[in-house]
N, C-alpha and C positions, 0 to 999 in steps of 0.2 A: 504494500500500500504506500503511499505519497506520503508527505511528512504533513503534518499540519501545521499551517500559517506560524502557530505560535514556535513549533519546532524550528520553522525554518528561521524566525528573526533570533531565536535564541542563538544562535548556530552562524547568521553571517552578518549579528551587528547592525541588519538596514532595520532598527528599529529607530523608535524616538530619539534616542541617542547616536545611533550613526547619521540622523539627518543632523544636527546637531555640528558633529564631529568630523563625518566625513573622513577622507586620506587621511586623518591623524590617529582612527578609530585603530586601536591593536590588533582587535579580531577583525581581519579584513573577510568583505563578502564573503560567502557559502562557497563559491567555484568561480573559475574564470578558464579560461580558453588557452592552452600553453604555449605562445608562442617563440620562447628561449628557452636552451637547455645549456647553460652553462654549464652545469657541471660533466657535462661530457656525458658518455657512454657510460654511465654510471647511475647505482643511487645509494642512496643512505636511508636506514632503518633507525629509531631511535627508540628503544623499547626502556621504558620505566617499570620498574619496580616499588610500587608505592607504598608506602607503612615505613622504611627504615627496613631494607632486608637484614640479618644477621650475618655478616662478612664472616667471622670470625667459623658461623659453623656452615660455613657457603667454602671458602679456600681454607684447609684445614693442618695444621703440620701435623705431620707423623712421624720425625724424629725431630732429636735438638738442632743436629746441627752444628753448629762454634758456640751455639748459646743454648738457652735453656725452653725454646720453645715448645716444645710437646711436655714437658713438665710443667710449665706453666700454665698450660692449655688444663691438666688435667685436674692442677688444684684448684684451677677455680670450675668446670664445667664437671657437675656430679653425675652419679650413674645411679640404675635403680628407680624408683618410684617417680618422676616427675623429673630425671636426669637428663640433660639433654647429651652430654658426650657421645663423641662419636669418636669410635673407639678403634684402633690399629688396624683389627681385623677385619672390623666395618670398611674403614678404607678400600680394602687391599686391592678392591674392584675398580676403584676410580684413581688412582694414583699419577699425578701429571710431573710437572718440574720442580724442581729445586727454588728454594730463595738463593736468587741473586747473591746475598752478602753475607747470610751465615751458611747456606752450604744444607739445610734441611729440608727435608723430603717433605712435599707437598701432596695435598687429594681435593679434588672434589667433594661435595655432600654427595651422599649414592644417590641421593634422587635425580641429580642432574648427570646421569648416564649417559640423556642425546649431547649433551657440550661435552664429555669423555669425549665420545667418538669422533667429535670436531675437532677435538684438542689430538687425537689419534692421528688425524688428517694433516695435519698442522695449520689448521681454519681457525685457532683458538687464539686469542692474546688475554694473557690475564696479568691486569694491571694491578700490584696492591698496593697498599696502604693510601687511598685517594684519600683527600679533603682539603683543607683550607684553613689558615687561621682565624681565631678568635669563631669557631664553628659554632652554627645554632644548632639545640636537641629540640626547637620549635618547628613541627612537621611543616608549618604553611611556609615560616620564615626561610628553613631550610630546603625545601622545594624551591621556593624562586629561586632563592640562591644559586643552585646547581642547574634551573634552566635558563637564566637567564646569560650564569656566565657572572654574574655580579655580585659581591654579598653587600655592598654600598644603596643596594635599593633597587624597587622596581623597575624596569626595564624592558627593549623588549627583548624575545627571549635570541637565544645562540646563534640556533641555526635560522631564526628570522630573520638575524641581522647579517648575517651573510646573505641571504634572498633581497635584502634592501642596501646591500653596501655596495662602493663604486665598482664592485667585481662583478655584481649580479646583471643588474641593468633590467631586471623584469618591470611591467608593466602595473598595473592594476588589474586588466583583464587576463593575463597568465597565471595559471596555474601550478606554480613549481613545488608544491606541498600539500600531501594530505595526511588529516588526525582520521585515524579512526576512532569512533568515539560519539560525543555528543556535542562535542564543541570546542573552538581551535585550539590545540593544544599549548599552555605556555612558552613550549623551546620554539614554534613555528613563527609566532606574534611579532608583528610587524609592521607598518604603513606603506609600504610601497606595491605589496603584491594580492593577491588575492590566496587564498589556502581554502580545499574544499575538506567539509568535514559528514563521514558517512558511516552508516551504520554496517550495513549491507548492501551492496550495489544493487543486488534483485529487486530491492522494494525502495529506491531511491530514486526520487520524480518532483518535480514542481510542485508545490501547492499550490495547484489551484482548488476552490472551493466544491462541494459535492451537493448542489445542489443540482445539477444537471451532471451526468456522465455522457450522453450523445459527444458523440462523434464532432458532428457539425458545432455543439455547444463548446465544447472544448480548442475547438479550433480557432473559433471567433474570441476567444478569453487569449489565446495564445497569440493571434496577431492583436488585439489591443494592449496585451502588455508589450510585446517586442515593439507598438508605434509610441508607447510612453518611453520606455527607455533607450530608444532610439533618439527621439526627440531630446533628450535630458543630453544623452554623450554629443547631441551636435552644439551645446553650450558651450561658448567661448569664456564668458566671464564669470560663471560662477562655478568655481574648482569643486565644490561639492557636489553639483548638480550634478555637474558631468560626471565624475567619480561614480556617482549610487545609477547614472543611465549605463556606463560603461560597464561596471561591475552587473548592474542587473541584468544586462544582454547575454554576457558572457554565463551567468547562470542560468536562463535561460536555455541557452543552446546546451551547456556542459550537463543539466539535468537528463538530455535525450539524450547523450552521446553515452555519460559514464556507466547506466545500465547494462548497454550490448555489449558490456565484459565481458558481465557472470554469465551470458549466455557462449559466446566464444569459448572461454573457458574451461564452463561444461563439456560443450562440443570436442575441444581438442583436448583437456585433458581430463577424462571424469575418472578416469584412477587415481591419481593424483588429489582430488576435491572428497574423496573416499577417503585416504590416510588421514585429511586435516579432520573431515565428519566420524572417524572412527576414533580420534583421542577425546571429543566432545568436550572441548574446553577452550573457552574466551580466548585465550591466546593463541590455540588453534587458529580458530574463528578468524581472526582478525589479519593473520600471517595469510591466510588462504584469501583476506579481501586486497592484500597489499599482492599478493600475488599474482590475480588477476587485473591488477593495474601496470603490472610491469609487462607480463604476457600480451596485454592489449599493445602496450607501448611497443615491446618487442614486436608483435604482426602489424605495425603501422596501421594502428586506428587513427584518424584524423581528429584532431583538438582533444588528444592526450598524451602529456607529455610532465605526468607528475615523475618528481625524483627524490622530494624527500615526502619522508612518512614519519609518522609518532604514534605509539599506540602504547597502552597500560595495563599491568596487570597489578591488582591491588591485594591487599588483605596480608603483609609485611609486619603489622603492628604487634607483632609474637611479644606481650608482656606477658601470657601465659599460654598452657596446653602448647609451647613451641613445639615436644617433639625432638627427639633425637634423630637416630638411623631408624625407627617405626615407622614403615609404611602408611599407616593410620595416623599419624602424627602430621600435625599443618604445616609444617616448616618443607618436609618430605613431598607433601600433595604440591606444596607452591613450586617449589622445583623443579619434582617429576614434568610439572604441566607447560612451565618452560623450556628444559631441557627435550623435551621430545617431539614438543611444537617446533621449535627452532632446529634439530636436526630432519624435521620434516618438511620445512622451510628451504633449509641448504638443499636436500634430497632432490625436490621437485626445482631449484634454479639449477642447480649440478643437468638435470633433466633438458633443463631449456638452453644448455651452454652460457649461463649466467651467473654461477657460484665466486666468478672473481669477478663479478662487476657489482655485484652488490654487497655495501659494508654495512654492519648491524652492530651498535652498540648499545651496552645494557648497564643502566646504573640505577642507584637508590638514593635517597635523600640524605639520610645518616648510616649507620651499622646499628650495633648493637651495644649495651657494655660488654666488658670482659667477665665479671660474674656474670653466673644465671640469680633470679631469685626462684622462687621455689620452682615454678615449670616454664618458665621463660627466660626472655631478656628485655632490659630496658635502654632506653636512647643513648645510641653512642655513639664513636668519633669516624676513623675511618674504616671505608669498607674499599672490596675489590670493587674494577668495572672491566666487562669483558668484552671484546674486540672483536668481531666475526666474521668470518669470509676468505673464499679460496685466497684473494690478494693478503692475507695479512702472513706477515711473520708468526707462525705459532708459539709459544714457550711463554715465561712467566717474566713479569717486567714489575720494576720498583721492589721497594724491602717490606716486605713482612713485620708490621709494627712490634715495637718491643712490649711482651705484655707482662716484663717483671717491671716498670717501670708507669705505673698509672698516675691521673693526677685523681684530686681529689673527689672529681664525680666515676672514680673507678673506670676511668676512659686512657684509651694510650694517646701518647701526647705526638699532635703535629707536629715537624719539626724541617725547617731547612736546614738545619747543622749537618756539615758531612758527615759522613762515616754511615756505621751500618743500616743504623735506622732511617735514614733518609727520606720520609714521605713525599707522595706524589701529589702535588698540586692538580686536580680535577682539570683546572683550565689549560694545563700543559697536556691534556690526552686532548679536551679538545683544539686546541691549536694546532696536535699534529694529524687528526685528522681534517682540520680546513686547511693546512698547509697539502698535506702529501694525499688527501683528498678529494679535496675540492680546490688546489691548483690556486688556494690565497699566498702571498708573500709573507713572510715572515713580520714584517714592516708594514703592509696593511692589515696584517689582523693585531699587531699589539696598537694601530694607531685606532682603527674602526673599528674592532673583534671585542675584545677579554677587554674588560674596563680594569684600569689603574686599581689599584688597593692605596688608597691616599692614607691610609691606617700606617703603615710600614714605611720603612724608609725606602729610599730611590724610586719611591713612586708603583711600586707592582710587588706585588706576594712576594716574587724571587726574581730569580734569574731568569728570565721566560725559557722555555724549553720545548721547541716546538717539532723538537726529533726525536720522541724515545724509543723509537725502531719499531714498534708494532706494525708501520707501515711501509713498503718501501721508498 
């Protein structure tokens, strides 16, 4: 079915407020028509993990190493009734690389067995110890924070401001982003371009009203809207007018185009739309709708040409019932439902000869602490983020925080000081993916990209670091 009226202004901003607002509004239109693809023969995947995933029992050590890592691992995480450790042997099925700087044997949670087999491939990058100084355990604060790229304040988000920066050059009427979801995702958020946001293609259409269905009625609703919005984009002087006729055209048209996906899709690959329908879960779902937007792209469907996507999978907030290595356990089920979504994802681009053209990165808002309390865990500092795709460099990147050394919210401490601990600055994974990605300079993304940290000295978190090999 169509979206209803109110669906659709939730969704592309032409409410009261974007007449108002106009090209300054963040959630640009619903859809627009693509016609730049900057980023090349490529795209990007942006998958969130919402709640604050648990780092700590997501990349796991299993031995010390030069330090004392798996023993500190074990005195704080208990075993038994509401334990969540996960335990040597637990491991032994998912076991990937070493830390970088103490030399210890690293695993996977076993529930994420399909990133094992990535990680097998050498399709994995796994970044640790990510965050930021002076870090919020405030989910909403901490979310911007890591979408936008800023922890100085709202903004818009990352990968928007790459779609709006001198590199991009998109229009208002193009398309170069879609959320799946319910509404523009904050990393896409922007002013210059338009980002379409969809639930399922099948049932994705125009609102118009259902008071008549005829044929002939529907047709005369759809040239009177295309001669309003027509009329708006041929405005010379007023920038808003024309913005909401050019923006509404382009939705217009992209509502009838973006549907004959899922049906292509079906057509050409219904074994493929069976593996995502046979794991029956949202993240599935949602891989299999970004999937038939790349496959359309790929068979040259005309006015589609999205490249970046965002999509979410929620329910991270493990303050209890987390779950060890128990199948039945939530920590387990979040995992599984990514890990096997996302090697079913690779499977089916591997299929289309596009496993190295598309990059998929996965992060969270904060980690976890280093204690549990009684069956969970509570807000803490850094977590991994993982790298995906035939192009990446596989193996394990950044140091594995120190967890003999907490502060006093029982959190491991951020740190640029050399040496072992060394944490990774969030904004240096994304800089080398807009650098060695999406073909930004070095020098345009610390002038236009990653906003200054005026908190610190010299002006930026650190030293920017816009090479840490996950890419080539």
């Amino acid at each position: 079915m169509s979206m209803t009226r109110r669906q659709f202004f939730a969704r592309s901003g032409v409410a009261a407020a974007g007449t108002l607002l106009g090209p300054g509004l963040f959630a640009s239109p619903l859809v627009g028509q693509a016609l730049a693809s900057t980023i090349g023969d490529r795209w990007l995947v942006v998958l969130f993990l919402d709640g604050g995933n648990d780092g700590l029992n997501t990349v796991t050590p299993v031995s010390d190493g030069s330090h004392s890592h798996r023993a500190d691992y074990d005195l704080n995480r208990g075993t038994g009734s509401g334990g969540i450790n996960l335990s040597i042997a637990e491991l032994a099925g998912t076991l990937v690389g070493n830390d970088p700087s103490t030399g210890a044997q690293l695993a996977l949670h076993p529930g994420l067995a399909g990133l094992k087999a990535l990680y097998d491939q050498g399709w994995l990058g796994v970044v640790q110890g990510c965050g930021y100084p002076a870090y919020s355990l405030s989910h909403e604060l901490a979310r911007m924070t890591w979408q936008t790229g800023n922890p100085q304040g709202e903004s818009a988000g990352w990968v928007g401001r790459h779609l709006a920066s001198s590199s991009g050059g998109y229009l208002p009427t193009d398309v170069p982003g879609v959320t799946i979801g319910q509404r523009v995702a904050p990393e896409l958020r922007q002013s210059a371009t338009s980002v379409l946001v969809v639930d399922q293609l099948e049932s994705f259409g125009f609102p118009y009203d259902d008071l008549s269905a005829a044929a002939g009625d529907i047709a005369a609703k759809r040239l009177a809207f295309n001669r309003l919005y027509s009329s708006w984009a041929a405005t010379d002087l007023q920038d808003t007018k024309r913005f909401l006729g050019e923006s509404g055209a382009a939705t217009l048209a992209s509502s009838e185009i973006y549907p004959q996906l899922h049906d292509l899709y079906l057509a050409n690959r219904p074994g493929w739309s069976e593996q995502y329908a046979a794991l029956d879960r949202s993240t599935a779902r949602g891989l299999r709708e970004i999937a038939k937007i790349i496959h359309g792209n790929q068979q040259g469907v005309a006015g589609v040409d999205a490249r970046f996507f965002q999509l979410t999978n929620g329910g991270y907030d493990t303050h209890s019932n987390q779950g060890g290595a128990n199948v039945d356990g939530q920590h387990y089920d979040l995992h599984r439902e990514v890990g096997d979504s996302l090697k079913v994802f690779y499977d089916d681009l591997a299929d289309m000869g596009l496993a190295d053209k598309v990059l998929t990165l996965v992060w969270s808002e904060f980690s976890r602490r280093i204690p549990q309390n009684q069956s969970g865990t509570d807000h803490g500092s850094q977590g991994p983020m993982f790298v995906i795709g035939e192009a990446v460099n596989g193996g394990i990147y950044g140091n594995h925080p120190n967890l003999a050394a907490l502060d006093d919210q029982e959190n491991t401490v951020y740190s640029q000081a050399p040496g072992l601990f060394r944490s990774t600055d969030f904004r240096d994974v994304y800089g080398t993916i807009l650098k060695h990605w999406l073909g930004m300079s070095g020098e345009l993304i610390a002038s236009e990209m990653l906003v200054p940290d005026v908190a610190h000295p010299g002006g930026y978190w650190t030293v920017p670091n816009f090479d840490l090999g996950f890419l080539p």
